[in-house]
N, C-alpha and C positions, 0 to 999 in steps of 0.2 A: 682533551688529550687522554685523561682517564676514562672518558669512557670507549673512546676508540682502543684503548689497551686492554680494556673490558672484552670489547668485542672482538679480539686478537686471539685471547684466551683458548685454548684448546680443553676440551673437555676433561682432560687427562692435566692438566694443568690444574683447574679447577679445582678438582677434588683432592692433587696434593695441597692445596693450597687451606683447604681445609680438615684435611687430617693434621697438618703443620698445627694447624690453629684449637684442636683439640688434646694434640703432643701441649704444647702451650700452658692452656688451661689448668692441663691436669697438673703440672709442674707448680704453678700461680697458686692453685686451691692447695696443696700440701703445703707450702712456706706461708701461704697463708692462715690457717688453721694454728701451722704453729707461733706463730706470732699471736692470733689471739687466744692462743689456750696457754702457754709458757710467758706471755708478757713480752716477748720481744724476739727477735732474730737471733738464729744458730749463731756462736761463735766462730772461731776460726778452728779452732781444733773439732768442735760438733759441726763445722759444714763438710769438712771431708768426710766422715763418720755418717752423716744426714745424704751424702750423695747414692747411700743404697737403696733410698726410699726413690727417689725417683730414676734411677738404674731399673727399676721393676715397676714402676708405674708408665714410664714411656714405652715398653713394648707390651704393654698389658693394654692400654691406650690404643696403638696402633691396630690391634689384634681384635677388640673391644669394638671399634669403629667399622673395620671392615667387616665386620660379623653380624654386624646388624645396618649396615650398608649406608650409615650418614655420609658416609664422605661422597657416596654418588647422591645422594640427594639434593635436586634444585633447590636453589633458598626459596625461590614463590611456590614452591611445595612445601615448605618447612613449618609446617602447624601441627595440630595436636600428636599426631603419631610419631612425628620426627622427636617432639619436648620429653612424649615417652619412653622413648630410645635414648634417648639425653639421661636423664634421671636413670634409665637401668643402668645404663654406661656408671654413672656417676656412683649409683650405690656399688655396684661390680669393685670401681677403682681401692673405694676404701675398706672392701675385705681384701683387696692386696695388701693394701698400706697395714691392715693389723695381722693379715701372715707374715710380713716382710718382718713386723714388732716382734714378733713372738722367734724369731734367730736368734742367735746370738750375739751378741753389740749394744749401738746404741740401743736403750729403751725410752719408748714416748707414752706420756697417756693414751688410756684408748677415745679420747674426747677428741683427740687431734684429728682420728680418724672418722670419727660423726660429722666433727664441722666442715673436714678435707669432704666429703660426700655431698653434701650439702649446697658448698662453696663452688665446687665442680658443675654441678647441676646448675647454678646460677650464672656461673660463669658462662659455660657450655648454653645454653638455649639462651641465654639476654645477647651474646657475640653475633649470634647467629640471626637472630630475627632483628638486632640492628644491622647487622651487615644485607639483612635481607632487606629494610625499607631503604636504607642508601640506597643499594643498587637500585631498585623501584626508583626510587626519586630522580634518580641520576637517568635513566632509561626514558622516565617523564620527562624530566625537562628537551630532552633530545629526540624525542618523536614526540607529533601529533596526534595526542591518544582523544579519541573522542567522548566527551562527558556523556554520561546517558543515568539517566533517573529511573529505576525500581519501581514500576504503580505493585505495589502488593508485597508487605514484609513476610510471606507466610513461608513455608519450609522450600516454594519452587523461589520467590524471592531470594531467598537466602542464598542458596545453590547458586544462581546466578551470580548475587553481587560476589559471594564467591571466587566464581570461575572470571569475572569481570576482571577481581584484583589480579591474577594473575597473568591478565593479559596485557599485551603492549602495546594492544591497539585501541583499547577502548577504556576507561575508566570509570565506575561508580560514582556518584556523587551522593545521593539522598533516596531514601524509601519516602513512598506513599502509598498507604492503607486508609481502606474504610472502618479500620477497626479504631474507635475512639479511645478503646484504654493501650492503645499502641502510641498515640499522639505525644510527642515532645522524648519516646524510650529512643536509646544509640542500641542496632543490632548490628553485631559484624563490624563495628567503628564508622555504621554510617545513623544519621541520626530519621528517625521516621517523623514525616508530615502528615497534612491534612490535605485531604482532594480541595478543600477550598482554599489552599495555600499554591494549589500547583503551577498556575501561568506566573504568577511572582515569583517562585522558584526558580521555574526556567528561565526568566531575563535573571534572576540574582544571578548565577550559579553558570547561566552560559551552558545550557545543556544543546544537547545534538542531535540524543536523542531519547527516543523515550520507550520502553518495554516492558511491555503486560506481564507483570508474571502471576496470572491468576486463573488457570486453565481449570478452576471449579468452577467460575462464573460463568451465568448462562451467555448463549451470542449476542442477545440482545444487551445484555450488558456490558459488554465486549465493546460493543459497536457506540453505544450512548458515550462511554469515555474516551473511545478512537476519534470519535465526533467531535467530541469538546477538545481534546488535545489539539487537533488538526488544526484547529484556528491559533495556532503559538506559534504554526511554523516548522514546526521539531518533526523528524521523521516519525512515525510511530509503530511499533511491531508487539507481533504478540506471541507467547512461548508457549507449549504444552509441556506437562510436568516431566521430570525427567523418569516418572516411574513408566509414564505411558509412552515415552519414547524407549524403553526399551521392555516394555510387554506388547504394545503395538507394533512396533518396527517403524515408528514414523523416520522417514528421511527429512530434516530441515536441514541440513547441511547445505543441500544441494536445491536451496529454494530458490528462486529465480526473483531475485530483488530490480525493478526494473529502475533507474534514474531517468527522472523525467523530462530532464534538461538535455541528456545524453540523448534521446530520441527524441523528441520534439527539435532538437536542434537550439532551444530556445527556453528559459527558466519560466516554468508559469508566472500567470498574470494576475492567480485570480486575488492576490491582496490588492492588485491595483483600483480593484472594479469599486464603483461605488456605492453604499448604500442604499438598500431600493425595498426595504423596509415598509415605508408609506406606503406602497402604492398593492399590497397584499396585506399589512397589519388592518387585523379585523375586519377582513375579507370574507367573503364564504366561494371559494375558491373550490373547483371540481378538476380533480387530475384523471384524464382516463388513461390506459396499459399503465397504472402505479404499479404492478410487479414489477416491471422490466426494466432493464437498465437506467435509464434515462428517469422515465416515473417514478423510481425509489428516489433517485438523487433529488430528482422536481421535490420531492415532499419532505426529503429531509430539509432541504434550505428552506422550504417554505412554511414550514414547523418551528424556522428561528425566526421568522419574521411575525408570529403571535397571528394567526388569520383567527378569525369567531369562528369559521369550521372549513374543515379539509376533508373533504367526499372523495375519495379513493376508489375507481372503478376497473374492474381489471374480469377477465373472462376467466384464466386459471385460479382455481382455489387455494391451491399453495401457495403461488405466488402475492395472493392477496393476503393470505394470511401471515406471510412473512413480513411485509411493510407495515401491515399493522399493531403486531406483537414488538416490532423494531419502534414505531415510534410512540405507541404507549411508555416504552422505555424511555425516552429517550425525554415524553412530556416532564418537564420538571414540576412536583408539586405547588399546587395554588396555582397554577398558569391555569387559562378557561379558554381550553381549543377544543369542538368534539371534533374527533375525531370517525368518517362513517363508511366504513369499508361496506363497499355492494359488488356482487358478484354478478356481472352481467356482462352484455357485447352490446358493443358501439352500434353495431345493427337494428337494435331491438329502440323504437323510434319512440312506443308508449313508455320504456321504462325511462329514455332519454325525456322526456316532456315532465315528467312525476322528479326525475331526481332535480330539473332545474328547478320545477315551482316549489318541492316539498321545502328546498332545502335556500332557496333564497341566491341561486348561485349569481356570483357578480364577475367572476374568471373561469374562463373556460381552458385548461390547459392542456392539450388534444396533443398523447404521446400514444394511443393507442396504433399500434403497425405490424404489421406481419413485415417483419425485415428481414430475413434470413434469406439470401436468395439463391439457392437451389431450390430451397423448400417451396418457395412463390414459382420459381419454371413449375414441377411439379404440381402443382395446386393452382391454377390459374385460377382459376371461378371462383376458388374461396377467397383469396389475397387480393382479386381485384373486387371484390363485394365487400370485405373488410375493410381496405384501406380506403376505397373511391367513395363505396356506398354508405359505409358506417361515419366517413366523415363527413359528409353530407348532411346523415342523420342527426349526428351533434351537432353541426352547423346551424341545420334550420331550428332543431327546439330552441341554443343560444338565444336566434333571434327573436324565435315567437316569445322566450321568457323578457324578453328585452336586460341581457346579459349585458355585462360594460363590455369585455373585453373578449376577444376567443383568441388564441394563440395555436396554430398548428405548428410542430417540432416535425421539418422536415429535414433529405437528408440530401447529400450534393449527388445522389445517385438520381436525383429528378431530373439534372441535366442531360441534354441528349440522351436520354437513358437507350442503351441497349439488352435490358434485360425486364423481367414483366414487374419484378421488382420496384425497379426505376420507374418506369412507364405509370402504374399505381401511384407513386407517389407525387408525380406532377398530375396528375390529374388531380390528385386530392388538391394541390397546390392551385390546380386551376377554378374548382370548388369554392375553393375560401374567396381566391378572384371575385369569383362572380357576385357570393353573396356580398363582401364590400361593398362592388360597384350598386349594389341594389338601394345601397343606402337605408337598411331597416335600423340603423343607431345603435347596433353593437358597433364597437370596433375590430374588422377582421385583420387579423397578418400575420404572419408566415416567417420560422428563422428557419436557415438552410443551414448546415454543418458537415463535414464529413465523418471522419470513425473515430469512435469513443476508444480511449484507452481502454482495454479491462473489461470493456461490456461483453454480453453474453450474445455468443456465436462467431464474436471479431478475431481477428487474427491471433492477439496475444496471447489469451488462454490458449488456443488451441497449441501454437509453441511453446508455450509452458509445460504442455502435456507431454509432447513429443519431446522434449528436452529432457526431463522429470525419466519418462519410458525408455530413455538414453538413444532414442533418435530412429531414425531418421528427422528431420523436420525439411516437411513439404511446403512448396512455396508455388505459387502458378506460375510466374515469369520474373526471369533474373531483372527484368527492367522493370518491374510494375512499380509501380509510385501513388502513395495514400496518403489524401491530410489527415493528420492527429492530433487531437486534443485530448485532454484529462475530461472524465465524465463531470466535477466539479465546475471544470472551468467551463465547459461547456452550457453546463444549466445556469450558472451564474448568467452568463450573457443571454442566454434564451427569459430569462429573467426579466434582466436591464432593459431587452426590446421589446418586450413588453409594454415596460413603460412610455415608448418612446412611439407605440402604435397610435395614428390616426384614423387609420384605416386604409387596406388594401396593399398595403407593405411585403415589400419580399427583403427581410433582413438576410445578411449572408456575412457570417461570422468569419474574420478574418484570422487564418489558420495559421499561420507563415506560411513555410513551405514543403510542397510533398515531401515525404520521408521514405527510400528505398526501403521494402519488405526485405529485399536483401539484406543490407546494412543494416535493417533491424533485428533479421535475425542471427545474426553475426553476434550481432553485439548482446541478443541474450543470452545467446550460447555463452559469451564470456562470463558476462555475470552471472550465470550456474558456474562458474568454477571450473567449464570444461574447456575445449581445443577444437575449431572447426577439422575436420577432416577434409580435404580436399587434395588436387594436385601437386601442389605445393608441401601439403602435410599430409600423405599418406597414413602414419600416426594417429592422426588426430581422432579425439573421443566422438565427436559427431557429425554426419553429413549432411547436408544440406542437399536437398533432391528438387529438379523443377521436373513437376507432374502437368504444366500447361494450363493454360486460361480454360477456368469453367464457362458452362453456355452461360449467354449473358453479360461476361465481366469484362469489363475495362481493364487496359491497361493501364491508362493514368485517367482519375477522378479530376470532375470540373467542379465551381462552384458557381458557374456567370453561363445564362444562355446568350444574353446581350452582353453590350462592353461597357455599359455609360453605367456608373456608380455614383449615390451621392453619398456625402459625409452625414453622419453621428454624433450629436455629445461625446461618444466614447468611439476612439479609435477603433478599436476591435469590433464595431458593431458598423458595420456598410447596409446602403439600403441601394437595392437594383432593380433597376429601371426594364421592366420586360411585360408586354403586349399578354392578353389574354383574349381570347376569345368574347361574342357579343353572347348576352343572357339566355338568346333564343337557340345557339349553336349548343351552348353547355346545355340545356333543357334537353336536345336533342342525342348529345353525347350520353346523356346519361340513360336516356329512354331504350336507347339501340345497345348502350350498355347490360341495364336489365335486362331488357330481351333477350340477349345472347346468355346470362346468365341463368335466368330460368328457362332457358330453352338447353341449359348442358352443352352449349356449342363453342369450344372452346376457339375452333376456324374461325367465325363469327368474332369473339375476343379481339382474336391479333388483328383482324381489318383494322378494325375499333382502334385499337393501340395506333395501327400506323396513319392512321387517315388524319386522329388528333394530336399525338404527341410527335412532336420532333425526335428523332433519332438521329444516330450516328448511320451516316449512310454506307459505313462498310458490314454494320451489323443488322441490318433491317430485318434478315432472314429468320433472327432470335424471336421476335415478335409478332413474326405471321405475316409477314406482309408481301404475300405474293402477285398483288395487283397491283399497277399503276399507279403511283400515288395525283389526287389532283393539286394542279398548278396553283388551285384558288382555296387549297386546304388556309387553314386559322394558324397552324403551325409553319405555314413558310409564309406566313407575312410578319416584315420588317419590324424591328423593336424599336417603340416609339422611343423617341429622342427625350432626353432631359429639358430640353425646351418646351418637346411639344407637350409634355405632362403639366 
C-alpha cells in the first residue's frame, strides 16, 4: 500500500513534502539546542516569548531551501552536494536565530545558536538519506532489480556502482579487483573481493550479472576474464570509462544486447554437454583458419582442456596474431601448452607434411574456408582451390603422418548447395569421404552446422551495424529462414563428435529450428531500444528493407541430403547416412578440378560443380551448369539405407 502511495505522489507533492520536513527540522534543532544548553524546556510564559525564534526561522527555512533547490532534489540524488547544501542551510539558520537574539525580548546564549546549527545539519541530512534508503528498500523489495557484481574497484568501478544504486532496475552487490591491497576494503558500501573468490560469490550473492568496469585493461585481458566468468552462467559485459564516453562520443546506450533464448527460440545447451576433456588433454592438436570465427572459439575451449600443444594455422597475419596474444592471455601460469602460431595456407602440401611430423600432430581440426558467399560467386578458382584443394592437402599429410583423428567443420550450405560456396564445401565433405573409405587409420568425419551467432560476415553484426547507423536494416526475403546456434555451442559439439568419430561420419548438429531473418530482425531492432517502422507504424525509428535473394542464396537452409539419421550418446549430435562417390570418381573430380583451375577456366568450374554435386534444381544456373546433366552422375544415386551401411 505505501509503496503504491509512493508511486501516486506527484512531483509537486514530493517536494512539499520535503520542504514540510525541513520547516520541521529547523523548529526540532532550536527547542532542541535549548533544552541542552539551559537544562530543560521553555516555560509557559518563555514559550510564548520563544515563538519568535521560530516565527523567523520557518520562513528563513522555507526561503533557504528553495534557494538552494533541496526540495526538488531526488533522494537517490542526495549525496555529497545535497549534505552541503544541508550544512550551509543549517549554518544560514542560526545567524537568524542570533539576529532574531540580538531584538528586543527574550534573550538566549549565543551556544543555543551553535548547537541549533549543528542539530539542524544532523537533523537535516541523517532525515534525508534515511528516508532515502527506505524508499530504496521499499522500491527493492517491489521490483526485480537484478544483482550484478563490479570486476574492477577503480574510479570507472566506482561511478558505476554509483549510478547502479540509483537505479531500480539493477542493484550492486560486491567489487572485484586484481588489486591485492584492495582485498577485504568496503568502497561506496560495497565490500571489494578477490578474482579467486568470484564463482563463490556469484552462487553466494545470486548475481545476474556481471560488469567489467576496467576499460585500461588490455583486450586480451578483457577476454581471459569474459572467459573464466562465462562458465558461472552470469551474463557478462564490459564498460568504457565514462571519460572516453564523453571525449570519444561512444554510443552504448544504444548497444544491441542480443538474448539467446529469444532467438534461438530455445535456452543454450552448452552446460548440458559433457565433458570431453580426455580425448584433447595432452594432445598435440593442429586447428587450421584459427583466426576466424569458429577457430578462435576451437582454441579457446581447447586451451581448457590442457592439450601438450596447439598449432594454430591460419593465412591472415592479423588474424593469427590475435588468437595468439588472446590465448597467451588467457594460458594460466605453470600450465605447460606451447602454444605455435604459423602463418601459412591450407594449400601449401610441404608446409602441411613439416607441421604434422615437426610437431607430433594427433587431431587434425580443419576449420580453414573461404565462407563468405558473394565473395566465393566472385572468386571461384580461389574458393574452390581453398576449400576442395587445401582440404585435401591436410587430409592426405593427416594420413601420411598417421594422425588419430581429422575433423572437418562443415557447413549446412553443402546441402543441395546452390551457390559455389555450398558446392566447395561438399566437395570438401566428399574429400574426407573418400579418404575414410581408404582405410589409411586416421579416423576421418565431418560436423555439418548452420550459422554461428555473432561470427564474422553472418547476419547479426551486419544488423547491428545498420541498427547502430539508425537503419535502414536490409534483409534478402521476408520468408528466408536460418538455423542458429551460439559459436560456443556450436564448437562444444563439434568437439563431442569428435570423440565419437570412427571413421567416415557426417555428424549434423541438431539446431532446433529455423529462425525468421525477419523476426530476428525485429527483435533486434527492439533490443536497441528502437520502434520497427513500417505500415503499421509510420513513426517508427527504423525500417526494415527487403533488397531480394543474393546469387547463390537459399531461402531456407537444409541440414540432411538424405533422410535416414542415426542416434548419438548426445542428443544434439545426429549422424547421417549419405552415399559418396567411388575413390576413382573423386581422383577424377579432382584432376578435372585442377585443370580447370590452372587453366583459369572458370566455365570449366561450374560443369565440374554440376556433374558432381547435387543441387537444387531450380538454381542450377548459379553454378554453371548449362549442359545436360548425366542420369549415371554419383550425385543422383540413391542414399544408401541405414541397413545397407
Amino acid at each position: 500500500m505505501l509503496h503504491n502511495l509512493l508511486l501516486s505522489l506527484s512531483r509537486r507533492q514530493k517536494s512539499r513534502i520535503l520542504l514540510f520536513l525541513d520547516v520541521c527540522n529547523a523548529v526540532a534543532a532550536f527547542y532542541f539546542a535549548w533544552l541542552l544548553v539551559r537544562g530543560g524546556l521553555p516555560s509557559a510564559g518563555e514559550f510564548a516569548q520563544s515563538l519568535r525564534f521560530p516565527g523567523a526561522l520557518i520562513p528563513a527555512t522555507i526561503l533557504l531551501t528553495v534557494s538552494f533547490g533541496l526540495h526538488r532534489m531526488k533522494l537517490n540524488a542526495y549525496e555529497l552536494q545535497g549534505i552541503l547544501g544541508s550544512s550551509a542551510i543549517a549554518v544560514a539558520l542560526g545567524l537568524v536565530g542570533s539576529a532574531v537574539n540580538m531584538l528586543p525580548g527574550l534573550q538566549l546564549p549565543e551556544q543555543v545558536f551553535v548547537v541549533q546549527s549543528m542539530a539542524h545539519a544532523i537533523l537535516s541530512v541523517s532525515s534525508r538519506l534515511l528516508l532515502r534508503w527506505y524508499v530504496i528498500r521499499l522500491y527493492a523489495r517491489n521490483r526485480n532489480r537484478r544483482r550484478v557484481l563490479v570486476y574492477g574497484a577503480g574510479q570507472t568501478g566506482q561511478q558505476l556502482a554509483a549510478a547502479l544504486r540509483t537505479d531500480h532496475a539493477f542493484t550492486p552487490v560486491a567489487f572485484v579487483d586484481d588489486n591485492t591491497s584492495l582485498k577485504g576494503m568496503t568502497i561506496g558500501g560495497l565490500r571489494v573481493h578477490s578474482p579467486a573468490d568470484v564463482e563463490k560469490l556469484i552462487r553466494r550473492e545470486r548475481i545476474d550479472r556481471v560488469v567489467l568496469a576496467m576499460p585500461s585493461a588490455s583486450p586480451a585481458a578483457r577476454a581471459a576474464i569474459s572467459r573464466r566468468l562465462a562458465k558461472t552462467g552470469c551474463e557478462v559485459h564490459a564498460v568504457p570509462s565514462f571519460a572516453e564516453l564523453l571525449v570519444e562520443g561512444r554510443d552504448t546506450n544504444r548497444a544491441v544486447q542480443v538474448v539467446v533464448k529469444e532467438l534461438l527460440g530455445r535456452p543454450a545447451f552448452r552446460d548440458s554437454l559433457p565433458e570431453v576433456n580426455g580425448a584433447y588433454h595432452e594432445r598435440c592438436v593442429l586447428v587450421t583458419g584459427a583466426g576466424g570465427s569458429i577457430g578462435t572459439e576451437l582454441c579457446r575451449q581447447l586451451l581448457d582442456m590442457q592439450p601438450e600443444c596447439l598449432v594454430l594455422l591460419d593465412h591472415s597475419e592479423f588474424a593469427l596474431y590475435e588468437i595468439d596474444q588472446e590465448l597467451q592471455a588467457l594460458l594460466e601460469p605453470g600450465r605447460k601448452c606451447r602454444i605455435v602460431p604459423v602463418l601459412g595456407s591450407v594449400t601449401d602440401a610441404a608446409l602441411m607434411r613439416r607441421l604434422m611430423d615437426e610437431y607430433r600432430i594427433e587431431v587434425v581440426l580443419h576449420a580453414a574456408a573461404y565462407k563468405h558467399l558473394p565473395m566465393v560467386e566472385m572468386n571461384r578458382l580461389v574458393g574452390l582451390e581453398n576449400n576442395v584443394l587445401g582440404t585435401r592437402v591436410v587430409a592426405r599429410a593427416a594420413a601420411d603422418a598417421g594422425v588419430e583423428r581429422f575433423i572437418l567443420v562443415s557447413s549446412d550450405k553443402a546441402v543441395r548447395p546452390t551457390s559455389v560456396m555450398g558446392a566447395s564445401k561438399r566437395m570438401a565433405e566428399m574429400v574426407v569421404q573418400d579418404m575414410a573409405a581408404r582405410g589409411t587409420g586416421t579416423k576421418f568425419s565431418m560436423v555439418r552446422f548452420g550459422n554461428v551467432l555473432g561470427s564474422s560476415g553472418s547476419v547479426l553484426p551486419r544488423f547491428q551495424r545498420q541498427i547502430e547507423a539508425g537503419g535502414p536494416v536490409t534483409l534478402t526475403h521476408r520468408r528466408a529462414t536460418r538455423f542458429f546456434m551460439t559459436v560456443s555451442e556450436a564448437v562444444s559439439l563439434v568437439l563431442l563428435a569428435g570423440t565419437y568419430a570412427q571413421g567416415g561420419e557426417v555428424f549434423v548438429l541438431d539446431m532446433g529450428k529455423p529462425v525468421q531473418i525477419l523476426k530476428l530482425a525485429r527483435q533486434m531492432i527492439r533490443h536497441a531500444g528502437y520502434t520497427v517502422r513500417d505500415a503499421d507504424n509510420p513513426d517508427g525509428d527504423i525500417e526494415i528493407v527487403e533488397i531480394g535473394l543474393r546469387p547463390g542464396e537459399k531461402l531456407h537452409e537444409e541440414l540432411l541430403i538424405g533422410s535416414d539419421m542415426l542416434t548419438t550418446p548426445h542428443p544434439k549430435i545426429l549422424r547421417a547416412q549419405e552415399s559418396c562417390p567411388s575413390p576413382d570418381e573423386i581422383a577424377a573430380m579432382l584432376a578435372e578440378l585442377r585443370r580447370a583451375i590452372g587453366a583459369g577456366d572458370e566455365g570449366a568450374v561450374g560443369s565440374i560443380i554440376a556433374q558432381w554435386v547435387e543441387s537444387t534444381q531450380d538454381n542450377v544456373r548459379v553454378l554453371g551448369d548449362d549442359a545436360p546433366r548425366r542420369e549415371d552422375s554419383p550425385r543422383n544415386r540413391p542414399v544408401e539405407s541405414a541397413a545397407a551401411s
